[in-house]
DRENFI-94411 format. One record per atom (N, C-alpha, C): residue number from 1; residue in one letter; z, x, y. Coordinates in Angstrom, 2 decimals. Each point is the difference from the previous one (the first is absolute). Layout:
! DRENFI-94411
PT / n / res / pz / px / py
PT / NUM / A / Z / X / Y
...
END
This chain:
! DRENFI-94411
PT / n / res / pz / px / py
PT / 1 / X / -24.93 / 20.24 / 29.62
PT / 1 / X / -0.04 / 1.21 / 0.81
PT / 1 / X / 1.41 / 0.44 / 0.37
PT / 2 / X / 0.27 / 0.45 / 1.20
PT / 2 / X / 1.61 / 0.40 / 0.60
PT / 2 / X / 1.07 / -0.95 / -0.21
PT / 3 / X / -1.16 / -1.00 / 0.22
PT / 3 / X / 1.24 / -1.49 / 0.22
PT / 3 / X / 0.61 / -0.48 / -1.26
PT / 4 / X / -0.94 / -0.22 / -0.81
PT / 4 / X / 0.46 / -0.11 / -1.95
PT / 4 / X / 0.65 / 1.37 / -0.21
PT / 5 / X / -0.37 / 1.24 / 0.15
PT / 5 / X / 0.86 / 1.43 / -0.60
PT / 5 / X / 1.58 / 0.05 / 0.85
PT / 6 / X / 0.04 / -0.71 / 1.24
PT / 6 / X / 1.54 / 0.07 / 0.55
PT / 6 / X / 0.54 / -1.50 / -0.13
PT / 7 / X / -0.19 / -0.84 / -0.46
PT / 7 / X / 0.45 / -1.19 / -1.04
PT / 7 / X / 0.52 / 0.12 / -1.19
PT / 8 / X / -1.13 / 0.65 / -0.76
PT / 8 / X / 0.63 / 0.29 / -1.18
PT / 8 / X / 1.00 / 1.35 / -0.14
PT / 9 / X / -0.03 / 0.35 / 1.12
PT / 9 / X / 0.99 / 1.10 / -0.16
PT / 9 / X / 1.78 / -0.14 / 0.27
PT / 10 / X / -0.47 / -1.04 / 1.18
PT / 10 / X / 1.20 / -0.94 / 0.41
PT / 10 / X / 0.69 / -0.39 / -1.54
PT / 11 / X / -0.70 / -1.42 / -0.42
PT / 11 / X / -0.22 / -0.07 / -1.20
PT / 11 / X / 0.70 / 0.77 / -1.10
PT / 12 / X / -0.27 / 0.64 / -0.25
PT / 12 / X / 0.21 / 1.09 / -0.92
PT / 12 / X / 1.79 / 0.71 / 0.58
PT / 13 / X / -0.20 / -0.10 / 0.55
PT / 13 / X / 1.41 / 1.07 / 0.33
PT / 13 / X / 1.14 / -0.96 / 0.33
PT / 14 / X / -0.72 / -1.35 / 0.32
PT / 14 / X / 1.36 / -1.45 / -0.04
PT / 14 / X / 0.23 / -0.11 / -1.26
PT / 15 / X / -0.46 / -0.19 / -1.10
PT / 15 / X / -0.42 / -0.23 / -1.10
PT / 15 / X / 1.22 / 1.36 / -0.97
PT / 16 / X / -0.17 / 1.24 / 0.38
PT / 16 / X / 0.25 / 1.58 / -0.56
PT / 16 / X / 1.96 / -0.44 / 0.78
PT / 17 / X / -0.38 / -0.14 / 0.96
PT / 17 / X / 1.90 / -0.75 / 0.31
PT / 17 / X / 0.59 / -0.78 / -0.69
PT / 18 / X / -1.05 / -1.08 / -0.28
PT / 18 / X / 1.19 / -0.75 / -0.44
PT / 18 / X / 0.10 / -0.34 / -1.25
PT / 19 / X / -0.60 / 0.94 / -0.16
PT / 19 / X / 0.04 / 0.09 / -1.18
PT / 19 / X / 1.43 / 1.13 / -0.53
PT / 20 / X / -0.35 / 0.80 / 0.16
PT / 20 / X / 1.48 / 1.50 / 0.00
PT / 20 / X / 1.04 / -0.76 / 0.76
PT / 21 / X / 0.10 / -0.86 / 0.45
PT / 21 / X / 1.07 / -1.11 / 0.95
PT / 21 / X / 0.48 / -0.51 / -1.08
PT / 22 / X / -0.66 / -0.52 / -0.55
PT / 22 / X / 0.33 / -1.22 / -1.28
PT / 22 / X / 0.34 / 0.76 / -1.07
PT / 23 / X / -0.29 / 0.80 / -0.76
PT / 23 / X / 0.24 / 1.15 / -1.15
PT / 23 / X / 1.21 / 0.78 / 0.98
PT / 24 / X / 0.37 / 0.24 / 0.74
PT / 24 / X / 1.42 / 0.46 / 0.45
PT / 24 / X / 0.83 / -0.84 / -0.13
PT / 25 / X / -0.14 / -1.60 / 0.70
PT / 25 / X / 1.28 / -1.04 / -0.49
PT / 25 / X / 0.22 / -0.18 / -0.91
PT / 26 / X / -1.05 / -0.08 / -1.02
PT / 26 / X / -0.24 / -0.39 / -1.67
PT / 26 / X / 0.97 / 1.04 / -0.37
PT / 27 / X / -0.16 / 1.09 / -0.16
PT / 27 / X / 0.80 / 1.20 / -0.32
PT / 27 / X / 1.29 / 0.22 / 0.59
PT / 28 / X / 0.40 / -0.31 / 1.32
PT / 28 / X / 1.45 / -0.08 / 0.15
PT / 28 / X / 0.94 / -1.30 / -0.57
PT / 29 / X / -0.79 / -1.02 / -0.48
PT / 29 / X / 0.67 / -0.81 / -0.46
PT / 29 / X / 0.26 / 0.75 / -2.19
END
């Protein structure tokens, strides 16, 4: 319900960081 759809949303957008986090260092090196 709310509680799984704002988990996985959490989820999802920790995930969408660190991702573009990691592919930015990768790339300045």
């Amino acid at each position: 319900g709310i509680w799984s759809g704002m988990l996985g949303g959490t989820i999802m957008q920790t995930l969408i960081l660190m991702l573009v986090t990691y592919r930015t260092d990768w790339n300045k090196e």
